[in-house]
C-alpha positions in Angstrom: 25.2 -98.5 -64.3 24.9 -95.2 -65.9 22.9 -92.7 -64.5 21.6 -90.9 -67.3 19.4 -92.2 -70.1 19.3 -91.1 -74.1 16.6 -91.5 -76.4 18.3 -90.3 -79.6 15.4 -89.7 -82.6 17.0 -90.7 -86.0 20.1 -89.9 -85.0 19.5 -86.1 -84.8 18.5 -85.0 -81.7 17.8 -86.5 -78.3 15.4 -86.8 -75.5 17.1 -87.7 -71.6 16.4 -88.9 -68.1 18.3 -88.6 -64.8 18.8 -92.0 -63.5 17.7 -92.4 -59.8 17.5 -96.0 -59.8 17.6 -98.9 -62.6 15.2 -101.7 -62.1 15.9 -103.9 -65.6 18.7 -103.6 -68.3 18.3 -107.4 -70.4 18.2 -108.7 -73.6 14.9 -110.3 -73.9 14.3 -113.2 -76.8 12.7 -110.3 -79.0 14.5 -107.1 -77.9 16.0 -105.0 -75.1 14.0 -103.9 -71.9 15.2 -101.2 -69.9 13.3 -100.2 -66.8 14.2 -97.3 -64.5 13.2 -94.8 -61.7 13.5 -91.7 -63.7 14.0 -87.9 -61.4 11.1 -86.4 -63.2 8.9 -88.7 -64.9 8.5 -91.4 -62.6 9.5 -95.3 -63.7 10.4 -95.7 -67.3 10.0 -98.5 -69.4 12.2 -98.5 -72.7 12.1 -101.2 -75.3 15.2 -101.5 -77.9 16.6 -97.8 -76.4 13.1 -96.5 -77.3 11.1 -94.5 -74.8 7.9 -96.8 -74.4 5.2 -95.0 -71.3 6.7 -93.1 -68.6 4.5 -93.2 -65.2 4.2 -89.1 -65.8 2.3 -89.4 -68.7 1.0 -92.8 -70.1 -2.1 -92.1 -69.9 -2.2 -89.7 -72.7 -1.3 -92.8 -74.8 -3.8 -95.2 -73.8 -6.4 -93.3 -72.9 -6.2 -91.5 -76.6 -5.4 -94.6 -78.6 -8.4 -96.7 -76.6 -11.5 -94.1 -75.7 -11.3 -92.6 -79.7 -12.5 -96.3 -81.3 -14.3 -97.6 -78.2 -16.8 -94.7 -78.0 -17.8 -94.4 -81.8 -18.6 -98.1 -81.8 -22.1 -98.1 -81.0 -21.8 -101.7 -78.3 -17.9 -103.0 -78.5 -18.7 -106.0 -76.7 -15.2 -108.7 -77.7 -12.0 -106.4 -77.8 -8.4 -107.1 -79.0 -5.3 -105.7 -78.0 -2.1 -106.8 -80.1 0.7 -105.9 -77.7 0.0 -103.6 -75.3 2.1 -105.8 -72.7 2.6 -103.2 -69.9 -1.6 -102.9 -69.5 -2.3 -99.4 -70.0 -4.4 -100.2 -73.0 -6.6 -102.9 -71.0 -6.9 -100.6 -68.4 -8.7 -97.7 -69.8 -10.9 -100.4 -72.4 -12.5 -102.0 -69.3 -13.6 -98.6 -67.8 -16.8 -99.4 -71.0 -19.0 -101.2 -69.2 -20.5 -102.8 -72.2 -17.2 -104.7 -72.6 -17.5 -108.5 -72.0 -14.4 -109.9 -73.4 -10.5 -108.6 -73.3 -8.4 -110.6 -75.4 -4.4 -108.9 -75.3 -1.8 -110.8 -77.1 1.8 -109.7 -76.3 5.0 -111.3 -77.9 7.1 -110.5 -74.9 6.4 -111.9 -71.7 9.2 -110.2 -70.1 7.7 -107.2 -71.2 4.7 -107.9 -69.2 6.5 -109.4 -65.9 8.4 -106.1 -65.9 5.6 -103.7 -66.1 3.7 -106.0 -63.5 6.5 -105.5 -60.8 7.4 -102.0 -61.7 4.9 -100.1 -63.2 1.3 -101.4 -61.5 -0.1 -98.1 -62.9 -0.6 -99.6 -65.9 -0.2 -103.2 -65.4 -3.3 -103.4 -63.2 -4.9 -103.4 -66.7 -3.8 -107.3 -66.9 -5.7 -108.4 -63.4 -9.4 -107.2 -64.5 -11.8 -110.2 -64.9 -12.5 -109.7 -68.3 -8.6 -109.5 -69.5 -7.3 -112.4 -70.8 -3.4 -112.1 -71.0 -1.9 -114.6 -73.6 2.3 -114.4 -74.3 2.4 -115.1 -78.1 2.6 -113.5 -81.9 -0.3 -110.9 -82.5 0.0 -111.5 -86.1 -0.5 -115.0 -85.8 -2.9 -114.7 -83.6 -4.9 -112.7 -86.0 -4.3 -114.8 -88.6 -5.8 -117.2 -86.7 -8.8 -115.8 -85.1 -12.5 -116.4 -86.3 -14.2 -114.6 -89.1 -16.3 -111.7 -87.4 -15.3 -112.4 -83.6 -14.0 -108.7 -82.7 -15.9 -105.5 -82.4 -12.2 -103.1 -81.7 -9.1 -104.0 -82.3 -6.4 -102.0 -81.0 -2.9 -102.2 -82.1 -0.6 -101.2 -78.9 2.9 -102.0 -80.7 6.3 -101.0 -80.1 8.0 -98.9 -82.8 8.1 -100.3 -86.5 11.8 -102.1 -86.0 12.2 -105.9 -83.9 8.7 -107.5 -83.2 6.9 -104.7 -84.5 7.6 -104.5 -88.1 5.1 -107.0 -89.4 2.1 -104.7 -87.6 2.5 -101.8 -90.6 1.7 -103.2 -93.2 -1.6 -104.3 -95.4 -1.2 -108.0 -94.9 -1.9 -107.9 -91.3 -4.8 -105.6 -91.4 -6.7 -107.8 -94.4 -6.4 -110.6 -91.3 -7.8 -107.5 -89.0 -10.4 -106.7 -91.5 -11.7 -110.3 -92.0 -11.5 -110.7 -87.9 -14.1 -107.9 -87.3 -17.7 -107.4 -87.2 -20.0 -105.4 -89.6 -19.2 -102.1 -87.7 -15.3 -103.1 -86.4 -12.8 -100.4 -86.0 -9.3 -100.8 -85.6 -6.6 -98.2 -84.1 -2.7 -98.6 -84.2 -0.1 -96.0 -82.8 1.3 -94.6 -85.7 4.6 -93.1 -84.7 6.3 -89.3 -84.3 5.0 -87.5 -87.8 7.8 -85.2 -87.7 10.4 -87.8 -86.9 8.7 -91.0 -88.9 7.1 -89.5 -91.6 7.6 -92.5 -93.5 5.9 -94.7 -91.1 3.2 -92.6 -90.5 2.3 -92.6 -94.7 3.2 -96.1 -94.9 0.9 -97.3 -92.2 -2.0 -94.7 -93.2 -1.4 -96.7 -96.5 -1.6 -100.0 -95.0 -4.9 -99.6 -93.7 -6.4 -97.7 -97.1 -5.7 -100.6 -98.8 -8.3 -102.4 -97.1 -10.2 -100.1 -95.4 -13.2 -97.7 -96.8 -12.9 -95.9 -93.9 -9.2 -94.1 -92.5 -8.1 -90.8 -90.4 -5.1 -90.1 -88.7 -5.6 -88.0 -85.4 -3.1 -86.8 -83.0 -1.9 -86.2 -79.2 0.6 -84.1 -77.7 2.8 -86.8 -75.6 5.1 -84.5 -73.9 8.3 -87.8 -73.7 7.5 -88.9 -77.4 9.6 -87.7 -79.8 8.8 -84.1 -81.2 5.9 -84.6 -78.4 3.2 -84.9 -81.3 2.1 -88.5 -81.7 0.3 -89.7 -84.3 -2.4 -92.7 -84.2 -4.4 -94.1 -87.2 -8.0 -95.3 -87.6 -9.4 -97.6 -89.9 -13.8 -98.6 -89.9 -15.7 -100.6 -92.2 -18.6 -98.4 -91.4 -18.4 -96.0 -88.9 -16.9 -92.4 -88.8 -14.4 -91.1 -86.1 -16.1 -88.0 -85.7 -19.3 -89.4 -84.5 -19.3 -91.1 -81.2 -21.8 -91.5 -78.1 -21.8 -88.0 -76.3 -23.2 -89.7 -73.6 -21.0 -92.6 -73.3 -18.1 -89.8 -73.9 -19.1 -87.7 -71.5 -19.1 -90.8 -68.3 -15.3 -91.5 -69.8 -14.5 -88.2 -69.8 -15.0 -88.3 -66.3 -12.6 -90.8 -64.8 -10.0 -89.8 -67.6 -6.6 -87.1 -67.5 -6.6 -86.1 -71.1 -9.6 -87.2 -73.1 -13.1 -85.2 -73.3 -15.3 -84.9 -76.0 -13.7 -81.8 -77.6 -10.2 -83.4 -77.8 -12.0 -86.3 -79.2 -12.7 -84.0 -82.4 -9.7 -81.9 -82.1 -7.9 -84.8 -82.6 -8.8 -85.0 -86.1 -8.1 -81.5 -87.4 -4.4 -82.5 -88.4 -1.9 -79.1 -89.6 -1.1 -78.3 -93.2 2.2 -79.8 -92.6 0.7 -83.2 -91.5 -1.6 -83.6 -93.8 1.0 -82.4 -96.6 3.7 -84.9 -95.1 1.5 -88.2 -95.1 -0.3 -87.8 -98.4 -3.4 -86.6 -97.3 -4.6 -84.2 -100.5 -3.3 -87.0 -102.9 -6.2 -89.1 -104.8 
């Protein structure tokens, strides 16, 4: 088994890992899942030869894509993750003690046996009480669901190739849109915007098409590619820059990276960003 591992970004550049010991290297029915002890980041979990959490610093990730949408909803009671099969995500959305209901839909259940044997710092997400873990299509799932029966949804997918695709575009967030109450917000990762440009503007799209309410905020993720991730909101009512200071602040306190003034930082995107996903365009 080789001993060093090669994320390589549009073929033009790359991003590595010393080997120390390999845990997983199969061919799922959806896609490729490699896990690994990596020398300096810990246990790796890599999906298609893309770099999905490292133990070093997941919860930049979660704790960014979850805390943003959870504290400016006023009560988010029901809660949805699509994906989000190695737990990080359910993790940090039951630290909101005004949460009643976890629903996570994961396409993979490989995914989710592999993080739950080798990466418990997230998968301990999955074992809460109010989780409820189902193996199955998110999009069908959504398409499925009941008119009004989710206060946040949050879209924890892999990258936009494999099982991912069908999560960036506007067809699945009408279904999101119809599935959420008066003052629902959904969040999705939204990929490098130096290396995906294209999938950053096309997903940004996506959710203006059916959304009166959109941003795109960002996160340095030191193992993501470029290290600046990207992440896009959509609200039928509510803005992203006002949130519960109180609420925030109790978060704040059991989390690595998130406080209230990276909660607004977040949003104040660089020329270049907003030039490269269409931002100044009517």
């Amino acid at each position: 088994m080789k001993q060093e591992y090669r994320e390589v970004y549009e073929n033009m550049s790359f991003f590595g890992f010393t080997v120390e010991e390999w845990f997983v290297n199969t061919q799922s029915s959806f896609q490729k899942i490699e896990c690994f002890r990596s020398k300096s980041h810990g246990v790796v979990l890599a999906l298609d030869g893309l770099i999905q959490l490292t133990e070093q610093d997941e919860f930049i990730y979660h704790e960014m894509l979850v805390h943003i949408p959870m504290l400016v909803h006023p009560n988010p009671k029901n809660v949805l993750i699509i994906g989000g099969g190695d737990g990080g995500s359910a993790r940090e959305v039951c630290l909101h003690t005004c949460v009643e209901r976890v629903d996570m839909c994961e396409i993979d259940g490989q995914v989710i046996e592999t993080c739950k044997q080798y990466l418990k710092c997230t998968a301990t997400g999955m074992n809460h009480p109010k989780v409820n873990v189902m193996v199955g299509d998110g999009i069908e799932f959504v398409k499925q669901a009941k008119d009004n029966s989710y206060d946040v949804v949050i879209v924890d997918s892999s990258d936009p190739v494999g099982p991912g695709v069908g999560l960036f575009n506007s067809i699945f967030y009408r279904d999101v849109f119809r599935i959420l109450t008066t003052n629902g917000i959904v969040v999705a990762q939204g990929e490098s915007p130096f290396y995906q440009i294209a999938a950053v503007r096309n997903l940004r799209k996506a959710m203006q098409e059916v959304f009166p309410i959109t941003a795109t905020y960002l996160a340095n993720i030191p193992t993501y590619p470029s290290g600046l991730w990207s992440f896009a909101y959509a609200a039928k009512t509510l803005s992203p820059k006002q949130f519960s200071q109180q609420r925030a602040s109790l978060i704040a306190s059991q989390c690595k990276y998130y406080n209230e003034e990276i909660h607004l930082a977040s949003f104040v995107l660089p020329n270049l960003v907003k030039k490269s996903i269409g931002m100044n365009e009517k």
